[in-house]
TORKOL-4160 file (C-alpha; in steps of 0.2 Angstrom, whole numbers, padded with zeros to 4 digits, m for minus):
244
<pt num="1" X="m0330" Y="0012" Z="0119"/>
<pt num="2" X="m0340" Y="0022" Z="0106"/>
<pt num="3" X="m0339" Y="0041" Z="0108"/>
<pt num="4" X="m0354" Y="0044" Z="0098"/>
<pt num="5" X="m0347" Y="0051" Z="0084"/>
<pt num="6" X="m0357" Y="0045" Z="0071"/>
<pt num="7" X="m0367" Y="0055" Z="0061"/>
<pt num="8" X="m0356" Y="0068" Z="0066"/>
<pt num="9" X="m0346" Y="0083" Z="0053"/>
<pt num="10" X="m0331" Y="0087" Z="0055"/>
<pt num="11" X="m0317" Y="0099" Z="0048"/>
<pt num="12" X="m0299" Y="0096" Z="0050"/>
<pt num="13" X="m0287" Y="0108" Z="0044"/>
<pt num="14" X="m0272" Y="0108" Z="0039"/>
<pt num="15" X="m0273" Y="0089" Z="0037"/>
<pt num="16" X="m0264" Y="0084" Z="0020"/>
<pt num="17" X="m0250" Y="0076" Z="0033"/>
<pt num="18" X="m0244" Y="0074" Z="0048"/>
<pt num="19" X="m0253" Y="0078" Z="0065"/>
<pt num="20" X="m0268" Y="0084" Z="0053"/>
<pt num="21" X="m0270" Y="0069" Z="0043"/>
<pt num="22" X="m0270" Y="0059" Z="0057"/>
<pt num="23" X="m0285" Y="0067" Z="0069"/>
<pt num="24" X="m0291" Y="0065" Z="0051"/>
<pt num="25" X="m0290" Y="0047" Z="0049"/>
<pt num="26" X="m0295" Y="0045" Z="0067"/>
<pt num="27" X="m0313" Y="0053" Z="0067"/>
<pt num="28" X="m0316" Y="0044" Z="0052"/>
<pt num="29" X="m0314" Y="0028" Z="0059"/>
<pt num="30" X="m0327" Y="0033" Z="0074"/>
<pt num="31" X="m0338" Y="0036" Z="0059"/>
<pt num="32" X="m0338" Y="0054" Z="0057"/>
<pt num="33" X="m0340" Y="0063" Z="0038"/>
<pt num="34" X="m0325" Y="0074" Z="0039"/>
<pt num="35" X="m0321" Y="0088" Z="0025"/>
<pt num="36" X="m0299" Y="0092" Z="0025"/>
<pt num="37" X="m0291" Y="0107" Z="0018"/>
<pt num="38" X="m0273" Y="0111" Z="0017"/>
<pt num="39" X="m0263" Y="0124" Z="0004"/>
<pt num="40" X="m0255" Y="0109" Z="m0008"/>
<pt num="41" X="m0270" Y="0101" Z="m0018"/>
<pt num="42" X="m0260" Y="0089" Z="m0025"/>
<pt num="43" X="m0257" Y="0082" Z="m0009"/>
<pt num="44" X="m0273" Y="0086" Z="0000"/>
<pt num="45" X="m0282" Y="0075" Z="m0014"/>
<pt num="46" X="m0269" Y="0062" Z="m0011"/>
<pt num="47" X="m0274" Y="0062" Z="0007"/>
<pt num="48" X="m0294" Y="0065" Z="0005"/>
<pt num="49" X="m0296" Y="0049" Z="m0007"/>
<pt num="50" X="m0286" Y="0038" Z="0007"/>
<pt num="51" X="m0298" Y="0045" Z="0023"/>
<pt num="52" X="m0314" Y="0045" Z="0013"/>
<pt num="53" X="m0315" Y="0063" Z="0016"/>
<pt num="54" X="m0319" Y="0079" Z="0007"/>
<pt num="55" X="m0304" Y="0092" Z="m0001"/>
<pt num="56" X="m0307" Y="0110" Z="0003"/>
<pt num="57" X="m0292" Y="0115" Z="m0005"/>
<pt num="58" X="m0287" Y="0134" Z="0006"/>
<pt num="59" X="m0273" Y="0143" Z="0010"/>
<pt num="60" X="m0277" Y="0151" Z="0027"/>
<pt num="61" X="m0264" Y="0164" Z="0027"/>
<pt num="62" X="m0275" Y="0175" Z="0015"/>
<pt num="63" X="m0290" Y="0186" Z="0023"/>
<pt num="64" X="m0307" Y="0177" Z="0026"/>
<pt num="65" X="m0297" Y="0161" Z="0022"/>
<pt num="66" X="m0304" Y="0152" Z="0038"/>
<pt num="67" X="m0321" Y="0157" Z="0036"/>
<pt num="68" X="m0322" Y="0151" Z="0019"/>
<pt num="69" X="m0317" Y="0135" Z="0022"/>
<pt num="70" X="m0331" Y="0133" Z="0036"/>
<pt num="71" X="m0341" Y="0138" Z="0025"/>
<pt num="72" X="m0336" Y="0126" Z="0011"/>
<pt num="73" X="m0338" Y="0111" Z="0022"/>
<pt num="74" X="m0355" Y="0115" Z="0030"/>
<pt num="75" X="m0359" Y="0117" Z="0013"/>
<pt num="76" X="m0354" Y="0098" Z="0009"/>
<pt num="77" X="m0355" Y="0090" Z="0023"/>
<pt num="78" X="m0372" Y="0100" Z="0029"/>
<pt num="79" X="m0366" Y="0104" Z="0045"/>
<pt num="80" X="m0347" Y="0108" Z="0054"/>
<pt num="81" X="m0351" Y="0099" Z="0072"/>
<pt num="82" X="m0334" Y="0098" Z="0075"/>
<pt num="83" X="m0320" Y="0109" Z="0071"/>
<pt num="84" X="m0301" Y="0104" Z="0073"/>
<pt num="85" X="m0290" Y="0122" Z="0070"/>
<pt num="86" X="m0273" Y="0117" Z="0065"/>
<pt num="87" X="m0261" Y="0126" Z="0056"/>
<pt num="88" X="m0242" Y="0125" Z="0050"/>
<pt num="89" X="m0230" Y="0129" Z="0061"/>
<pt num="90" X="m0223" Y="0147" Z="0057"/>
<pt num="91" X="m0204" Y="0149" Z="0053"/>
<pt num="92" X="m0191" Y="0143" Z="0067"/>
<pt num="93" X="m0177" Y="0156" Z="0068"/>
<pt num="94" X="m0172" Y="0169" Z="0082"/>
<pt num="95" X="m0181" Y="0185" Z="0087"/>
<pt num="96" X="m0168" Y="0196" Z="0078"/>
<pt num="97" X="m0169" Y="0186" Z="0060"/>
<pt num="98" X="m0189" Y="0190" Z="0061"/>
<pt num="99" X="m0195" Y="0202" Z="0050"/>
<pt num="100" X="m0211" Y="0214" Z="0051"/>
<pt num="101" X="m0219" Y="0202" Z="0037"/>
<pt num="102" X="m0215" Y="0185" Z="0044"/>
<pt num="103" X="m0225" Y="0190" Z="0059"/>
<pt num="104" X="m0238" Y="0197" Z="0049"/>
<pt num="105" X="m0240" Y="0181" Z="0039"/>
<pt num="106" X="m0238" Y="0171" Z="0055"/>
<pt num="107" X="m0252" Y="0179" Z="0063"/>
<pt num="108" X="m0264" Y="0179" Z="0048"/>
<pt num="109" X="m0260" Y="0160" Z="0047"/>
<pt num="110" X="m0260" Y="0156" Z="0063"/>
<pt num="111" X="m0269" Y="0167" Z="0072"/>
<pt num="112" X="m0285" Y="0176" Z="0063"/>
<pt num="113" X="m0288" Y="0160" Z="0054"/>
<pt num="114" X="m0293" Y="0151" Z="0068"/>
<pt num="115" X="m0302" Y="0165" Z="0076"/>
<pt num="116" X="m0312" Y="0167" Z="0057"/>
<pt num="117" X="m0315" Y="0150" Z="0056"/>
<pt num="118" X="m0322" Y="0149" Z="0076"/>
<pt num="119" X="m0335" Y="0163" Z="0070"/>
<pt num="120" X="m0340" Y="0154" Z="0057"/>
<pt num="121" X="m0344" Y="0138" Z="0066"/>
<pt num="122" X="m0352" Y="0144" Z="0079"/>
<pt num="123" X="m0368" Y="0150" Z="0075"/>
<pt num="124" X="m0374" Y="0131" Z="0068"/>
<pt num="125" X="m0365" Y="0124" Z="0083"/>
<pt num="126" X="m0377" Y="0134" Z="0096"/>
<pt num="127" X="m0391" Y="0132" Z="0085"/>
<pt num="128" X="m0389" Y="0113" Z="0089"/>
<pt num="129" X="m0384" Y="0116" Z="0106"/>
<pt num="130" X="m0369" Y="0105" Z="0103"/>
<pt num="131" X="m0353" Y="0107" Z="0096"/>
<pt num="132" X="m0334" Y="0105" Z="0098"/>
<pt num="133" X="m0320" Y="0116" Z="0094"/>
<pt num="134" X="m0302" Y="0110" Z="0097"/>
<pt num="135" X="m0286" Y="0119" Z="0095"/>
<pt num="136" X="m0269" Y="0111" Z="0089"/>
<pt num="137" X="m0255" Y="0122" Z="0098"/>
<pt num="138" X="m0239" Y="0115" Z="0104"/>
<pt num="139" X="m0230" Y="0113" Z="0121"/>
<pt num="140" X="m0221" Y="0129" Z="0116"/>
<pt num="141" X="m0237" Y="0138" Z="0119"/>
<pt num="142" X="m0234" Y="0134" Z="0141"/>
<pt num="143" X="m0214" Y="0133" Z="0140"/>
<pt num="144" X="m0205" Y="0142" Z="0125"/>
<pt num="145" X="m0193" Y="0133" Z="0112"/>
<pt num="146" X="m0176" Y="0139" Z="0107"/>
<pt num="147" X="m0178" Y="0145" Z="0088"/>
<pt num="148" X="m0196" Y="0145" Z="0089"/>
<pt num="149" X="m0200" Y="0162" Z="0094"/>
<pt num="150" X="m0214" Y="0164" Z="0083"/>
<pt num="151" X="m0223" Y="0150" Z="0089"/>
<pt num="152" X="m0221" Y="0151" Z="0107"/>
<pt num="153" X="m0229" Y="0171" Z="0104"/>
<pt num="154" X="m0245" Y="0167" Z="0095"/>
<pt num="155" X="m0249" Y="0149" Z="0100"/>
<pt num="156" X="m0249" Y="0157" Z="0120"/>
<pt num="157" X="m0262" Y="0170" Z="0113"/>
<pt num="158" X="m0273" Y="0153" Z="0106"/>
<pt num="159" X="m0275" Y="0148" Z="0124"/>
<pt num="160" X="m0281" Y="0164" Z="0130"/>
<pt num="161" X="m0293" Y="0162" Z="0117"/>
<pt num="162" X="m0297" Y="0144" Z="0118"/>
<pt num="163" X="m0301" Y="0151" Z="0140"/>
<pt num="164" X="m0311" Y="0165" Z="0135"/>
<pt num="165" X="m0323" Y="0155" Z="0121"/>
<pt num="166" X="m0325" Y="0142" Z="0134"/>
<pt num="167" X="m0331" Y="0153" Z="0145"/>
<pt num="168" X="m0343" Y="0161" Z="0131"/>
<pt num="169" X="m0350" Y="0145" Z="0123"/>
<pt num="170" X="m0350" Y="0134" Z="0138"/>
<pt num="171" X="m0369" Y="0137" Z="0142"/>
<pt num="172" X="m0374" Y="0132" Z="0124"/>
<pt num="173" X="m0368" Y="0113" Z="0125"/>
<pt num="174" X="m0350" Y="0119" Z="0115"/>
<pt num="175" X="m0333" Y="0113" Z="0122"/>
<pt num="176" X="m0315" Y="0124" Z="0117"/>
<pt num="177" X="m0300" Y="0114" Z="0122"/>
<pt num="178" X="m0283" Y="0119" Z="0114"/>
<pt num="179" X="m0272" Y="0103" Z="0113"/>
<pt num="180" X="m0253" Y="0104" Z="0115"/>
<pt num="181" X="m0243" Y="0091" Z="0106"/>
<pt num="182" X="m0225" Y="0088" Z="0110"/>
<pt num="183" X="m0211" Y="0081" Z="0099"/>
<pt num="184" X="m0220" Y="0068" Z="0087"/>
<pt num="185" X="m0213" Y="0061" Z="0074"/>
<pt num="186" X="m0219" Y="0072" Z="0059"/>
<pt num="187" X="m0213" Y="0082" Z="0045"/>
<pt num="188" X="m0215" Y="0097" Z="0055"/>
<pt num="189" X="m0200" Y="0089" Z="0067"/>
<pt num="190" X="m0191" Y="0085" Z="0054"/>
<pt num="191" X="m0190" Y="0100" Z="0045"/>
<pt num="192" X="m0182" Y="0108" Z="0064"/>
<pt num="193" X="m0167" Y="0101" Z="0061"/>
<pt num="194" X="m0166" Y="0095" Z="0079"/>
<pt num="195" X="m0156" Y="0082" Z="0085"/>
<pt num="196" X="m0170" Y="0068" Z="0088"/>
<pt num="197" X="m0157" Y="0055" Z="0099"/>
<pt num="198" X="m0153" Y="0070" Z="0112"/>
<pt num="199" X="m0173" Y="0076" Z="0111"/>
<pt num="200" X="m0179" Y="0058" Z="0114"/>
<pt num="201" X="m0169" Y="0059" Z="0130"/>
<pt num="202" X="m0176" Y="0074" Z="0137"/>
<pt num="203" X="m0193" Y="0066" Z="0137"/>
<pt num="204" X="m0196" Y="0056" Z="0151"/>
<pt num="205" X="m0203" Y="0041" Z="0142"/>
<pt num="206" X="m0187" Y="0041" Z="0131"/>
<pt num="207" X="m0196" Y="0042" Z="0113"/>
<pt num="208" X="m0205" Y="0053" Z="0101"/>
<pt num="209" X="m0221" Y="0054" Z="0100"/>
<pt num="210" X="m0233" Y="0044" Z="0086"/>
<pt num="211" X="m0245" Y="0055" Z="0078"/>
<pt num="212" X="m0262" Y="0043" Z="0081"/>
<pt num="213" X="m0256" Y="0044" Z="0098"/>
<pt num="214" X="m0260" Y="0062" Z="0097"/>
<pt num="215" X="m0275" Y="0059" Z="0087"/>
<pt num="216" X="m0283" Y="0049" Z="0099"/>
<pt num="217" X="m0282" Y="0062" Z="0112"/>
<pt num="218" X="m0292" Y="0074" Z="0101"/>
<pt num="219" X="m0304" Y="0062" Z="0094"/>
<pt num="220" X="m0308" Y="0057" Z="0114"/>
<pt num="221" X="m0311" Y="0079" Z="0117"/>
<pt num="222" X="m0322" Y="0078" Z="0104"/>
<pt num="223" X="m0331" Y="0063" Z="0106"/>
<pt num="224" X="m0350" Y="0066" Z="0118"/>
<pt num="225" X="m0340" Y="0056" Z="0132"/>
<pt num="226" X="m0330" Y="0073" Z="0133"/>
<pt num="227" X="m0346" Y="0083" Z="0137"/>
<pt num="228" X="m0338" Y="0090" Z="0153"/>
<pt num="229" X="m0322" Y="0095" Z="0147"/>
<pt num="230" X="m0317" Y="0114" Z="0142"/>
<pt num="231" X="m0307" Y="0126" Z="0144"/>
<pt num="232" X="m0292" Y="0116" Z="0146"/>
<pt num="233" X="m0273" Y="0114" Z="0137"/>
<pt num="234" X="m0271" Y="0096" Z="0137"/>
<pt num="235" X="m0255" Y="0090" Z="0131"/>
<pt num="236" X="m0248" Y="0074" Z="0123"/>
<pt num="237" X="m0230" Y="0076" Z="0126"/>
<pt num="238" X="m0223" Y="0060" Z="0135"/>
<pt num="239" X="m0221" Y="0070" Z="0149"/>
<pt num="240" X="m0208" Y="0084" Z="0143"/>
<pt num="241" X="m0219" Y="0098" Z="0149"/>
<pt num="242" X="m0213" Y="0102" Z="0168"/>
<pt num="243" X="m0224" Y="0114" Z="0172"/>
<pt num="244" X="m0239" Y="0112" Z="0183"/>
């Protein structure tokens, strides 16, 4: 199936690793130019010479961070026709271990980057009448994790954005999907400290996820064959989601 991606731009943040690196990887085997940033530029490199993409090295928790970046790779690339917000996930820990600055931070990384680096995209997007923009959340934004109080807040707030822009952009030939992946087997994961056996039987198809499985997902939203599909939280969760 060719989803028409060549010829296309695309930036990927946060993709030095896990989930990130593999949308990555993905888009630039459909033949898409893709431009990558992440915080380490030690790794980011690393990862930018193994795709063939561009290092946009950015840390998006500082102010303008995510419309710099857009910037930076419209800049090199010549066009962002298709922008991938993901971000780190915020500290796990319960409500009362949170401080006033961990949310701050939080929110800043998580929140008003994506919503910077959207604005920023936009306007070329319309201009072309075409354009994708897709948000990496997490299942916790539809049915909150233990511990990951943090998350479970802001990425809910994503989908309400990821509904209204829809909405908004819809008539000029954009698409906004947030995408919700579920236990894949990242750092991210690992770093949770979660018993991975007793997880793996929770889901119903008995395993964690693989991160190109959840790259392939996003490369499909973002590919023309997706043309008709916005507004929507899709997840990739083997099924641990029981809500309708």
């Amino acid at each position: 199936m060719d989803f028409g991606l060549s010829g296309k731009s695309a930036l990927v943040m946060g993709a030095s690793k896990g989930l990130g690196f593999a949308i990555a990887r993905e888009l630039v085997a459909e033949g898409a130019k893709v431009a990558i940033c992440a915080r380490d530029a030690t790794r980011l490199d690393d990862a930018a010479e193994r795709l063939g993409a561009v290092a946009l090295p950015a840390d998006l928790r500082q102010p303008a961070a995510g419309r710099q970046v857009v910037e930076q790779a419209a800049a090199k690339l010549g066009k962002v026709d298709i922008l991938v917000v993901n971000t780190g996930g915020p500290p796990t820990m319960p409500f009362e271990n949170i401080g006033s600055d961990d949310w701050r931070n939080a929110f800043e990384g998580l929140f008003v980057s994506a919503t910077d680096a959207i604005a920023a995209a936009m306007p070329g997007m319309r201009e072309r009448q075409w354009g994708r923009i897709l948000l990496v959340t997490s299942i916790a934004a539809k049915e909150p994790i233990n511990n990951f109080t943090i998350s479970n807040a802001l990425r809910a707030g994503l989908h309400g954005l990821t509904k209204t822009l829809s909405r908004e952009f819809a008539a000029s030939g954009i698409t906004v999907n947030a995408l919700m992946p579920g236990y894949t087997m990242t750092e991210r994961l690992a770093e949770a400290k979660l018993d991975l056996e007793k997880v793996s039987k929770m889901i119903p198809m008995g395993r964690i996820g693989r991160p190109e499985e959840f790259a392939a997902l996003v490369t499909f939203l973002a590919s023309d064959r997706a043309s008709y599909i916005t507004g929507q939280a899709v997840a990739c969760d083997g099924g641990a989601l029981w809500s309708i």
